[in-house]
C-alpha positions in Angstrom: 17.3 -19.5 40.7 16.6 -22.2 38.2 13.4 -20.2 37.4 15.5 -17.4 36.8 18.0 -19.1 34.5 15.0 -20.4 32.3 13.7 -16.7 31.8 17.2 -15.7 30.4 17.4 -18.3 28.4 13.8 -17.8 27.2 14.6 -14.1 26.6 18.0 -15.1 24.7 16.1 -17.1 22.0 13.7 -13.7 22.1 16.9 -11.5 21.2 18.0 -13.9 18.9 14.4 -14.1 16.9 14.2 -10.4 17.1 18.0 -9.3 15.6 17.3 -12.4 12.8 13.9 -10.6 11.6 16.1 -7.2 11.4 18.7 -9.1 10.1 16.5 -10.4 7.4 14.4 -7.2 6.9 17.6 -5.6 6.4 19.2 -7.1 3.8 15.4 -7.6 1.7 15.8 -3.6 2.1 19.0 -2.8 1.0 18.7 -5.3 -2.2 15.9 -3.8 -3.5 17.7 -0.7 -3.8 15.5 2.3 -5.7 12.5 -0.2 -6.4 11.2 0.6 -3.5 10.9 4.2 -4.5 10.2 3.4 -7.8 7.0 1.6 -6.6 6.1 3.9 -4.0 5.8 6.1 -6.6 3.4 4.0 -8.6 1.1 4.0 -5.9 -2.4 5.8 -6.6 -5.0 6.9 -4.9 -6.6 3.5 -5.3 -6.7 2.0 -2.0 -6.8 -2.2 -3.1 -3.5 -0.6 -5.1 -2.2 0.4 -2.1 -3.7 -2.5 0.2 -2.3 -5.2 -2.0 1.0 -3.2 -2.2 1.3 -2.8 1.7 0.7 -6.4 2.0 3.5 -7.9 -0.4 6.4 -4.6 1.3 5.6 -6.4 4.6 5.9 -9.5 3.5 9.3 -9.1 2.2 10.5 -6.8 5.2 8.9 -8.8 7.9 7.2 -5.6 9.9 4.7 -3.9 9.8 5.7 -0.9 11.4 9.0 -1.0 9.1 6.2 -0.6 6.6 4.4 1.7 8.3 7.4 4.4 9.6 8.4 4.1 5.8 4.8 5.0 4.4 5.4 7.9 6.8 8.7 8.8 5.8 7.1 8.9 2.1 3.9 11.4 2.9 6.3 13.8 4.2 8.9 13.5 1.8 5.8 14.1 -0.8 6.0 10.9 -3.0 3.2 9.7 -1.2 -0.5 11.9 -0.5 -2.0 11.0 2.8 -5.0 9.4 1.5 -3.0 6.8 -0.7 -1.1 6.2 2.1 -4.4 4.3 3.4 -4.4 1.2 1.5 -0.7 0.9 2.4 -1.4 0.6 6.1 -4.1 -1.8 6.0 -2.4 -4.0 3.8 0.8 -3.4 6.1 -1.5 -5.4 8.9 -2.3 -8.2 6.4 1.1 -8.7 5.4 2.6 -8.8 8.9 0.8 -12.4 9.1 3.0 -14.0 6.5 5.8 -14.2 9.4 3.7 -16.2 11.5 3.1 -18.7 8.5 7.1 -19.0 7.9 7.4 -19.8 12.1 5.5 -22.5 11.5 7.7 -24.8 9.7 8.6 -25.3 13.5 5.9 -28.0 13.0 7.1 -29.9 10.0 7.3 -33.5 11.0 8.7 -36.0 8.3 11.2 -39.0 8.2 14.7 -38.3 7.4 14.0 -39.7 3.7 10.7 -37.6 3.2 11.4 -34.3 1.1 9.6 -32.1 4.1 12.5 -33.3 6.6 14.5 -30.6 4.8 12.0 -28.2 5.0 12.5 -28.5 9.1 13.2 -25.5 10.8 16.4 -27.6 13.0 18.0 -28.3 9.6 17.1 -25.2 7.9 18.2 -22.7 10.2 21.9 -24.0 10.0 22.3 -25.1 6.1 21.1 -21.0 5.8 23.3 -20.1 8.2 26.3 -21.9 6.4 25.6 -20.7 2.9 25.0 -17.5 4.1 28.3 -16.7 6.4 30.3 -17.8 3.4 28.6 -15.0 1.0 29.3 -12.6 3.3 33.0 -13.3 3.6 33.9 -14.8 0.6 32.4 -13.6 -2.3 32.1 -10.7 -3.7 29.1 -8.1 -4.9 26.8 -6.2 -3.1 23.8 -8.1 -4.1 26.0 -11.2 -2.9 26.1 -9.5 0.6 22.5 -8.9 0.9 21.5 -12.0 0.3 23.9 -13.1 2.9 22.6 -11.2 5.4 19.0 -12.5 4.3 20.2 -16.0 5.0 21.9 -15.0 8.0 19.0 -13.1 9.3 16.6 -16.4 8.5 18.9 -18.8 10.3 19.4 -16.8 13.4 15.8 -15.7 13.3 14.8 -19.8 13.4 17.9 -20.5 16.0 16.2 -18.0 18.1 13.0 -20.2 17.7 14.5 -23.4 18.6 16.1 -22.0 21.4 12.6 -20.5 22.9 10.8 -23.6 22.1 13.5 -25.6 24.6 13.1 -23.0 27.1 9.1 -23.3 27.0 9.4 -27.1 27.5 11.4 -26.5 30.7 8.5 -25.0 32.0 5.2 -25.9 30.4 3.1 -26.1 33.3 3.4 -22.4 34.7 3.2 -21.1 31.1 -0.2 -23.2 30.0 -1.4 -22.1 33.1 -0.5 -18.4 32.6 -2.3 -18.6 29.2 -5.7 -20.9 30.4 -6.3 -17.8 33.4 -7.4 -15.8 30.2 -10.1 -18.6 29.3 -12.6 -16.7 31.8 -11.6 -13.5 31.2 -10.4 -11.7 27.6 -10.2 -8.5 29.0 -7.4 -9.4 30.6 -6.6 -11.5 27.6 -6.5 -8.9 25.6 -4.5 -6.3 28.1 -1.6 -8.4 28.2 -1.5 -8.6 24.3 -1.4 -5.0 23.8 1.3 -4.6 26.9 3.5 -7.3 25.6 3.4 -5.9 22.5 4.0 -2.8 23.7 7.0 -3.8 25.4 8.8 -5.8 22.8 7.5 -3.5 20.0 7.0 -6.4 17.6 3.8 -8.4 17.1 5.7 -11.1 14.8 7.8 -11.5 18.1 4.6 -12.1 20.5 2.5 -14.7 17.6 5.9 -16.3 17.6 6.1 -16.7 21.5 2.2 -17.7 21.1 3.4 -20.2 18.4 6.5 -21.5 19.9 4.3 -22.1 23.5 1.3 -23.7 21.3 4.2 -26.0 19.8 5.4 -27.6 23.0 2.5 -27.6 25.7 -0.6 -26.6 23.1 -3.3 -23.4 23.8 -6.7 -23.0 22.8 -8.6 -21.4 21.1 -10.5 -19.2 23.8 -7.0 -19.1 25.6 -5.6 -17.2 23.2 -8.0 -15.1 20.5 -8.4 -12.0 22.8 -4.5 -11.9 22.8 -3.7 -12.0 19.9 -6.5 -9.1 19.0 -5.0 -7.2 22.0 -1.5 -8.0 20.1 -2.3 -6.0 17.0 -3.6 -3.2 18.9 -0.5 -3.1 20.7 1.6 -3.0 17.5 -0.5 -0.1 16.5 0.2 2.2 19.1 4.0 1.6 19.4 3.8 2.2 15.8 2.2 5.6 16.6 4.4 6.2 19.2 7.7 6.2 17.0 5.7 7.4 14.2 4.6 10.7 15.4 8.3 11.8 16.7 9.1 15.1 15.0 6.4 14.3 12.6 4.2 17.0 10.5 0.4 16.8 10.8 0.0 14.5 7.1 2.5 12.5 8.9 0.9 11.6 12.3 -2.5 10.9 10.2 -0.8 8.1 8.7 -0.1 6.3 12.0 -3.7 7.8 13.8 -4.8 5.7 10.7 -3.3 2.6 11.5 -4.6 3.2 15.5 -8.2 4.1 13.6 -8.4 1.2 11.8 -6.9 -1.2 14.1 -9.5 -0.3 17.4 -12.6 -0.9 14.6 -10.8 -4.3 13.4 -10.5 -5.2 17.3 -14.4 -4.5 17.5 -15.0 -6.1 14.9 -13.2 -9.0 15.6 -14.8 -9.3 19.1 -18.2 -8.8 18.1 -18.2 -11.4 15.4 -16.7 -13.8 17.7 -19.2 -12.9 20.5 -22.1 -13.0 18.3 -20.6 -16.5 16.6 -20.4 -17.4 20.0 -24.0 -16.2 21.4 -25.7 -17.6 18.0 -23.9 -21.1 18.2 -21.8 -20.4 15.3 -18.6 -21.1 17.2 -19.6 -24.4 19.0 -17.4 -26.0 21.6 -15.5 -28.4 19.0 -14.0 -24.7 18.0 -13.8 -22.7 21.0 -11.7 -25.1 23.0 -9.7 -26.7 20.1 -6.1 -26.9 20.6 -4.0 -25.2 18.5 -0.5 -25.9 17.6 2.0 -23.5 16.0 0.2 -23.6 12.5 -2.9 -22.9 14.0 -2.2 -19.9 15.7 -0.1 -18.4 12.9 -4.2 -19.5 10.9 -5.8 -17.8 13.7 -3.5 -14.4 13.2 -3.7 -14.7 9.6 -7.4 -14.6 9.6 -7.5 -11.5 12.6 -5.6 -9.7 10.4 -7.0 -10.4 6.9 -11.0 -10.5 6.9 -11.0 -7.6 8.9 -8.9 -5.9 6.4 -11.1 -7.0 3.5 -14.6 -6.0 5.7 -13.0 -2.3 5.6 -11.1 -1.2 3.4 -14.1 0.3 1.2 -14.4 2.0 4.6 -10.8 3.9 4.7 -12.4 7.5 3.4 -14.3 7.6 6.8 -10.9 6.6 8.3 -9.4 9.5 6.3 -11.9 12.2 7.7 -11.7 11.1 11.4 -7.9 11.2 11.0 -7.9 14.8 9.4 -10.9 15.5 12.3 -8.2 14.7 15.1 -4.9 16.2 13.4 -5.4 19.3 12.4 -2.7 21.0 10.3 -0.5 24.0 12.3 -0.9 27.3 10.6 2.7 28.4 9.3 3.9 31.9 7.7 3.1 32.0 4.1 6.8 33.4 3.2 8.2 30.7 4.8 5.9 27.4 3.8 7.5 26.2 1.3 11.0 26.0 3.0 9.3 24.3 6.1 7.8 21.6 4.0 11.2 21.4 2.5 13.3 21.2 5.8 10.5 18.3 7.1 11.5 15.8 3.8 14.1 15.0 5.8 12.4 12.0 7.3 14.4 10.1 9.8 12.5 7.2 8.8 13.9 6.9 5.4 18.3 7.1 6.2 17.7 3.0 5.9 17.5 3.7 2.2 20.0 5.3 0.8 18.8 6.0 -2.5 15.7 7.6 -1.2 17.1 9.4 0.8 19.7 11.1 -1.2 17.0 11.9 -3.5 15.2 14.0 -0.4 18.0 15.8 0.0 18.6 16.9 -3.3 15.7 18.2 -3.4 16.4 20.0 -0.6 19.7 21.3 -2.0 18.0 22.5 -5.3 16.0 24.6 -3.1 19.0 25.8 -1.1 20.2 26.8 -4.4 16.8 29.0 -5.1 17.2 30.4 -1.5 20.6 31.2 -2.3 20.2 32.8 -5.5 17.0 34.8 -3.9 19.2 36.4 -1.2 21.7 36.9 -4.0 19.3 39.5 -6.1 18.2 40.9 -3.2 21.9 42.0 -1.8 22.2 43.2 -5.2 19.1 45.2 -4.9 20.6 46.9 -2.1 23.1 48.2 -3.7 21.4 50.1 -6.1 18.1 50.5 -4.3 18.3 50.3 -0.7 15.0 49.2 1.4 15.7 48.6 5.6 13.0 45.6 5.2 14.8 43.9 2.2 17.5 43.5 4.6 15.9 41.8 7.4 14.4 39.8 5.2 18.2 39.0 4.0 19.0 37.9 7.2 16.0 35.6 8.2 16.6 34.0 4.3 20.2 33.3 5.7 19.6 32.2 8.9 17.2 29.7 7.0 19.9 28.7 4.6 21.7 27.6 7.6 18.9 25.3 9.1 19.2 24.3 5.5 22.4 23.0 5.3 22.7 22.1 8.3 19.8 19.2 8.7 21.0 18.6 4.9 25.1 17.7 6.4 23.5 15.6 9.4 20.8 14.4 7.2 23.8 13.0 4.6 26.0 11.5 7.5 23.2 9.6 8.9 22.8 7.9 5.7 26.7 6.6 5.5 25.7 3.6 7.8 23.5 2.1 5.1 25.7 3.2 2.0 26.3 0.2 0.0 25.9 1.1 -3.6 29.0 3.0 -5.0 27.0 5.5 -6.6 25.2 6.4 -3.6 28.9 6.9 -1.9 29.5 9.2 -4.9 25.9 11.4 -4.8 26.9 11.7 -1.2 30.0 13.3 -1.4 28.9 15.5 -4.6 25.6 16.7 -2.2 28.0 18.3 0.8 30.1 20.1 -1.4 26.9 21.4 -3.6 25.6 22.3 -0.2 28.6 23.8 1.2 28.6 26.3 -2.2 25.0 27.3 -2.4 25.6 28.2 2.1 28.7 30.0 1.0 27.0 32.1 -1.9 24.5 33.1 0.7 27.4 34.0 3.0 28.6 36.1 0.6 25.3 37.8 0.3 25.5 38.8 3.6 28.6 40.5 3.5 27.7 42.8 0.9 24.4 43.7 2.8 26.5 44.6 5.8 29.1 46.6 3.4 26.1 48.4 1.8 24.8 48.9 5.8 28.1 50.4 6.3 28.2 52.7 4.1 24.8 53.9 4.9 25.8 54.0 8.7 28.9 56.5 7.2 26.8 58.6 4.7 29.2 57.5 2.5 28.3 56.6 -1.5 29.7 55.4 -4.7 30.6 57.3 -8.0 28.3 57.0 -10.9 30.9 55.5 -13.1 31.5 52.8 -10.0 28.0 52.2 -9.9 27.9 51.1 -13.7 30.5 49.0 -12.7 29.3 47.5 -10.0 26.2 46.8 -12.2 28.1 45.8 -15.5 29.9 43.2 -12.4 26.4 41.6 -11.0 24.7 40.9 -14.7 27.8 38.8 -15.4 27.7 37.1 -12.1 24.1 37.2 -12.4 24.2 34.8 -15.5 26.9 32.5 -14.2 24.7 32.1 -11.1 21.7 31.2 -13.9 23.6 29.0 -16.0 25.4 27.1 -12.4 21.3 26.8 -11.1 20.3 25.0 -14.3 23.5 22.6 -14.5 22.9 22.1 -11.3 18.9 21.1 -11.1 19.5 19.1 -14.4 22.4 17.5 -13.5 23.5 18.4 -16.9 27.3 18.3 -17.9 27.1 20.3 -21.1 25.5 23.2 -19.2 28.6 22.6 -16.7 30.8 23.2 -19.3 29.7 26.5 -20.4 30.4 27.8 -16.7 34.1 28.1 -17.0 35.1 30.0 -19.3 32.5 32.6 -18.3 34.1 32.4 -14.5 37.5 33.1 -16.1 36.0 36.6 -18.0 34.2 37.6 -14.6 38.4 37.2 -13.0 39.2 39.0 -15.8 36.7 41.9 -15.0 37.4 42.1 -11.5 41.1 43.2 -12.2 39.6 45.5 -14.7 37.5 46.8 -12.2 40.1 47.1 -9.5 42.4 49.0 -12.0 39.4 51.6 -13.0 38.7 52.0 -9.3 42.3 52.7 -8.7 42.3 55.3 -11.0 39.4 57.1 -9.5 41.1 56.9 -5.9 44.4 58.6 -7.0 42.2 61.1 -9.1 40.4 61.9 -5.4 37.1 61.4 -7.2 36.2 58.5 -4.7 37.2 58.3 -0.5 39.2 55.8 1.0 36.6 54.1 3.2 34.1 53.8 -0.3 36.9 52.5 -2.1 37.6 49.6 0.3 33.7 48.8 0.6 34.1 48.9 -3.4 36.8 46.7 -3.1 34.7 44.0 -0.7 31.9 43.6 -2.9 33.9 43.3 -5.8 35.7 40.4 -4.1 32.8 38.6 -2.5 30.9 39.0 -6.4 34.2 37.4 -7.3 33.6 34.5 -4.7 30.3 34.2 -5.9 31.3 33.5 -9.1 34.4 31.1 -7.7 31.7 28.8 -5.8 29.8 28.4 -9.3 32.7 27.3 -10.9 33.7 24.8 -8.0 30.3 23.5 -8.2 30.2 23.3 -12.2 33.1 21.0 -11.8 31.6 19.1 -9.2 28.3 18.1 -11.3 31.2 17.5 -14.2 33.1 14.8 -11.8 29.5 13.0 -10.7 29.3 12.1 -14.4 32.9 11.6 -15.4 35.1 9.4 -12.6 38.1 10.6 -13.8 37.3 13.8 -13.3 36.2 13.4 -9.8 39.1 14.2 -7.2 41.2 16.2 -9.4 39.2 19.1 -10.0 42.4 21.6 -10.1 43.8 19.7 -12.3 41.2 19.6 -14.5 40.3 23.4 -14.3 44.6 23.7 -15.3 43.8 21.7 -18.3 41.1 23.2 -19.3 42.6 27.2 -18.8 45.4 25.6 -21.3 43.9 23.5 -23.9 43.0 26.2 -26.7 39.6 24.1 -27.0 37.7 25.8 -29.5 34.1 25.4 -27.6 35.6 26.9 -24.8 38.1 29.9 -26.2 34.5 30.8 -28.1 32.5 31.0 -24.8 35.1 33.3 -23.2 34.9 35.2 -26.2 31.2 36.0 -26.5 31.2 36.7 -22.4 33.9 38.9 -22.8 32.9 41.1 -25.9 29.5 41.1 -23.8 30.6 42.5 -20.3 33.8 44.4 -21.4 31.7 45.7 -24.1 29.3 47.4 -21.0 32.3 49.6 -19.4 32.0 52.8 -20.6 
């Protein structure tokens, strides 16, 4: 049992390393906020751009696949084209080796007066523990918090250290003797670094296992190179592996890239070493040195840099085998564009809120074009009817719903990592934008099935109704325009103008009704026409409602105190006599009342 008991303590400082380097990684994410998107952006198709730029995201985040699932995240939301994605990767493998470097301040040795004694990882893990527990709790600001959980994340991280390496000393002989059966063979070396890998899904985790073994019982050289190759190709496939899920094709190139390049920087690696070895390049004074925890984090450094450096002019051959093994899925040409919209939803990027927000307003702005597409064509149907228009109607619908839909859940699974208040705010402006734009295209629908109902009836409107109902869908026709453009430009002046003309399309609808009355008593239309009259009027009067909902909306994302008492601000504005507003509803309603004949 006391075997046992050292495993589980062994495997506690593990979990203890492992929620630290999240920890830490999350709170260096969350404070840069948009930068990261800003310099994603940046990026060209310069792959040292994008190689020194992989390196230094790492380096802050602590993983490489963090770096990696994010680079994904980016190609499919489209800030990012698959071959500058490239650079990004293989720096991504270079940076990774900086957390290797930091795990060695395990090996500081000074006297208690000597500047370096601070620097030691038993008195630096707590002091950052300390500081940062007390920014958490009792300060305030969000850029306070972050760093807390930095600190936090570092001091837990190195506790998680110090608690290994006093596990490993408990049982140094069966561990150097686990590592020295590899001497003779680095196959099997090299096997149990891609499995352990594999299984704890973090090569930072492994090297620091390597390093914390190396710092209490010492490993070689030849014990230990073909693990630590077989380490980074393990981190490339579980990389690949979470990568891929749900991906598109552009996506899973990205991580096939980082398996491409990773199996030529394992061959590389083994065949300089086994030539270095064959040629007496790498005597014996090398080959069996003993390395402590600086050394192997030297050893990692250098497995993942000069490879790196040897070929990276060599990532456009990586590109084409990539593209040779992914080949894209042919889609419907109608339906492409909303398809590449619905995939910008990357799961990958919810961590970051402003990013993500951003993905889905660009998915909303589509909705909005979908919305306003279905709109014209319900119209169409009334005064041109064509059987395909409408099933065409109905698969634009049922998209709008897979729309608004992944947009909602997309939006939720953000909240968890909403820090910033104006992230909280773009959140809650984004549902009910979305909720408008799936309820315009709801009420699209149900003039198609009126207009199908009639048909199924033989029934048909007046020529004087039909002017109307034409005189009805121009004015809600512009308001639609006008709610598009405020909307896509986030423009509160263009917000403004909505209003009033809302208030002369109410207006028009009881002028309509009354007319339509009229008609009825005179027996010049049937009852069963005069209710479907009666429905489409009311759903182009909904229509029109949902842009003026929205307008006030994109009105309260700019002005706070607007936002929350949007009835209260559509009273006021029905009952201020402002003069920009009384000479809007004028011009609207000289323009459509004008029409009515």
């Amino acid at each position: 049992m006391d075997i046992f008991y050292k495993v589980i303590a062994l495997l506690g400082g593990l979990s203890m390393f492992l929620y630290g380097m999240r920890m830490m990684g999350d709170g260096l994410k969350q404070s840069s906020g948009g930068a990261m998107k800003t310099l994603m952006q940046k990026v060209t198709s310069n792959p040292a751009l994008g190689f020194v730029f992989g390196m230094l995201v790492t380096a802050m985040i602590q993983s490489s696949t963090a770096t990696i699932v994010l680079t994904v995240g980016l190609v499919g939301a489209g800030f990012l084209e698959f071959r500058q994605s490239i650079g990004i990767v293989l720096g991504a493998n270079v940076g990774t080796a900086i957390t290797a470097q930091v795990i060695r301040l395990m090996d500081v040795s000074a006297g208690d007066t000597s500047l370096l004694y601070f620097f030691k990882a038993d008195n630096l893990a707590p002091l950052a523990l300390c500081i940062g527990i007390v920014m958490i709790m009792f300060l305030k600001g969000t850029n306070t918090t972050n760093t807390g959980y930095i600190l936090v994340g570092f001091g837990i991280l190195f506790m998680g250290l110090i608690y290994m390496s006093s596990s490993v000393g408990e049982f140094s002989d069966e561990l150097s003797g686990f590592l020295t059966m590899f001497e003779d063979n680095y196959f099997f070396g090299f096997l149990s670094g891609v499995v352990v890998t594999g299984i704890i899904q973090s090569s930072s985790a492994v090297v620091g296992i390597i390093q914390t073994i190396a710092s209490s019982v010492g490993v070689t050289f030849c014990g230990v190179f073909a693990v630590i190759i077989g380490v980074n190709i393990g981190d490339c496939l579980t990389t690949f592996l979470v990568s891929r899920i749900g991906a598109s094709p552009k996506q899973v190139r990205v991580a096939m890239i980082h398996v491409i390049y990773n199996v030529f920087a394992a061959a590389l690696l083994s065949l300089v070493i086994a030539c270095g070895r064959a040629f007496g390049l790498i005597g014996d004074n090398i080959w069996n040195m003993t390395l402590d925890s600086g050394g192997v984090a030297n050893v990692h450094g250098m497995f993942r840099l000069i490879p790196a450096v040897v070929l990276l002019p060599f990532s456009g051959l990586f590109a084409k085998i990539s593209e040779e093994l992914v080949k894209d899925v042919p889609l419907d040409e109608e339906d492409i564009l909303i398809e590449e919209n619905l995939k910008e939803l990357d799961p990958r990027l919810v961590t970051n809120p402003t990013l993500a927000l951003s993905q889905t307003a660009h998915l909303i702005s589509h909705m909005a074009e979908v919305a306003v597409h279905n709109y014209h064509a319900c119209v169409d149907q009334i005064f041109k009817y064509d059987e395909k228009r409408t099933t065409r109607i109905n698969q634009r619908e049922d998209l709008l719903d897979r729309m608004a839909d992944a947009s909602n859940q997309y939006i939720v699974d953000v909240s968890p990592h909403v820090i910033l208040e104006r992230d909280s705010q773009i959140q809650g402006f984004q549902i009910r934008a979305l909720t408008c734009f799936e309820r315009i295209g709801d009420y699209a629908i149900n003039i198609t099935k009126d207009i199908e109902n009639m048909r199924e009836r033989e029934e048909t409107f007046t020529d004087t109704a039909m002017k109307d109902l034409k005189v009805m869908s121009d004015a809600v026709e512009k308001i639609l325009k006008e709610t598009r453009t405020a909307f896509k430009r986030n423009d509160p002046e263009a917000a403004r103008e909505i209003e009033p003309l809302e208030e002369v399309i109410d207006e028009l609808v009881d002028a309509l009704k009354a007319r339509h009355v009229r008609r009825v008593t005179d027996n010049v239309c049937g009852v069963y026409s005069s209710i479907l009259f009666e429905n489409i009027l009311q759903n182009l009067e909904r229509v029109s409602d949902q842009c003026s909902d929205l307008a006030v909306y994109i009105l309260g994302l700019s002005n706070p105190e607007i936002a929350g008492k949007e009835h209260e601000y559509i009273h006021f504005v029905h009952h201020a006599n402002d003069a920009r507003y009384m000479e809007v509803f004028r011009i609207n309603h000289e323009k459509y009342f004008g029409k009515l004949v």
